[in-house]
C-alpha angles and dihedrals in degrees: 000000000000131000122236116212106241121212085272103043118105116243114256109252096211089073124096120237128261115266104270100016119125111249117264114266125195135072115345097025122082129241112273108246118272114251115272078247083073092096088049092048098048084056094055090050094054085055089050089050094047087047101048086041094054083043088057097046089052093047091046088060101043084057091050089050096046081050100057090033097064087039078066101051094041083057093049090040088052088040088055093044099052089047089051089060099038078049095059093046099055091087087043084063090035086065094039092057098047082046083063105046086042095058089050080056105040111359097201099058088061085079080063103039095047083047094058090040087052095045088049092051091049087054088046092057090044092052091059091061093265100107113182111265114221096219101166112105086026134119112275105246126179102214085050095038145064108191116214096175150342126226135187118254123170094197091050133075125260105259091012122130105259087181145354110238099181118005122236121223125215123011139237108004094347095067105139086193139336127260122250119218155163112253120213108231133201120267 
């Protein structure tokens, strides 16, 4: 009696194909042989490779460039932008220095003169995008603030800036530095 081979059954590997059919390929079967063409074809693919391989290092070496390329430009840009700042504090030293020859001449016209040169700085900071914070009466914060002390003060409130010791400049993430100050504290 002989088995037919249902929808799920596997096929025997023992038969031989249709004709026409391509050979059976999987476990068990071996690779069908490459195309006499296989030697000329290995030969084009040495040529790919060498190709690709001359594109990366091209490419390796455009990327290089663009990357020093754009070091270069960072150090000019920061270059620039130091300048900038020195630039805008030359008057700030002109003044200092006429505030100078003047108190040899008149020493009480130096208060004034210090005055003006302070009030120029100030602007120059400013300028530069630090502007000088007014802490005192404020909140106490610890990201604002650098406390330096506490002291006690009936008339403040508890956590509260009694004085500013030394002023901050900018604010957020734009605090050129915080401000130190004195913390009333509760009695």
């Amino acid at each position: 009696m002989s088995e037919q081979a249902g929808p799920g059954a596997e096929p025997d590997p023992t038969a031989s194909p249709a004709p026409g059919a391509e050979p059976p390929v999987g476990p068990g079967h071996a690779e069908p042989a490459p195309p006499a063409e296989a030697g000329a074809d290995a030969g084009g693919a040495s040529a790919r490779i060498a190709e690709l391989e001359d594109l990366w290092r091209r490419t390796a070496a455009e990327v290089d460039n663009l990357r020093k390329r754009c070091a270069a430009q960072v150090g000019q840009a920061e270059a620039a932008a130091r300048a900038a700042g020195a630039r805008e504090w030359l008057p700030v030293i002109d003044n200092l220095e006429r505030a100078l020859a003047y108190a040899r001449a008149d020493p009480a016209t130096i208060i004034d003169g210090v005055q003006g040169v302070r009030d120029q700085a100030l602007d120059v900071v400013a300028r530069l995008g630090y502007p000088r914070r007014e802490d005192q009466g404020t909140r106490f914060d610890p990201a604002r603030h650098d406390a330096v002390a506490t002291r006690a003060d009936p008339g403040a409130e508890n956590g509260s800036v009694l004085e500013v010791v030394r002023p901050a400049y900018g604010d957020g993430d734009h605090q050129l530095r915080p401000a130190q100050v004195v913390v009333a504290k509760g009695g």
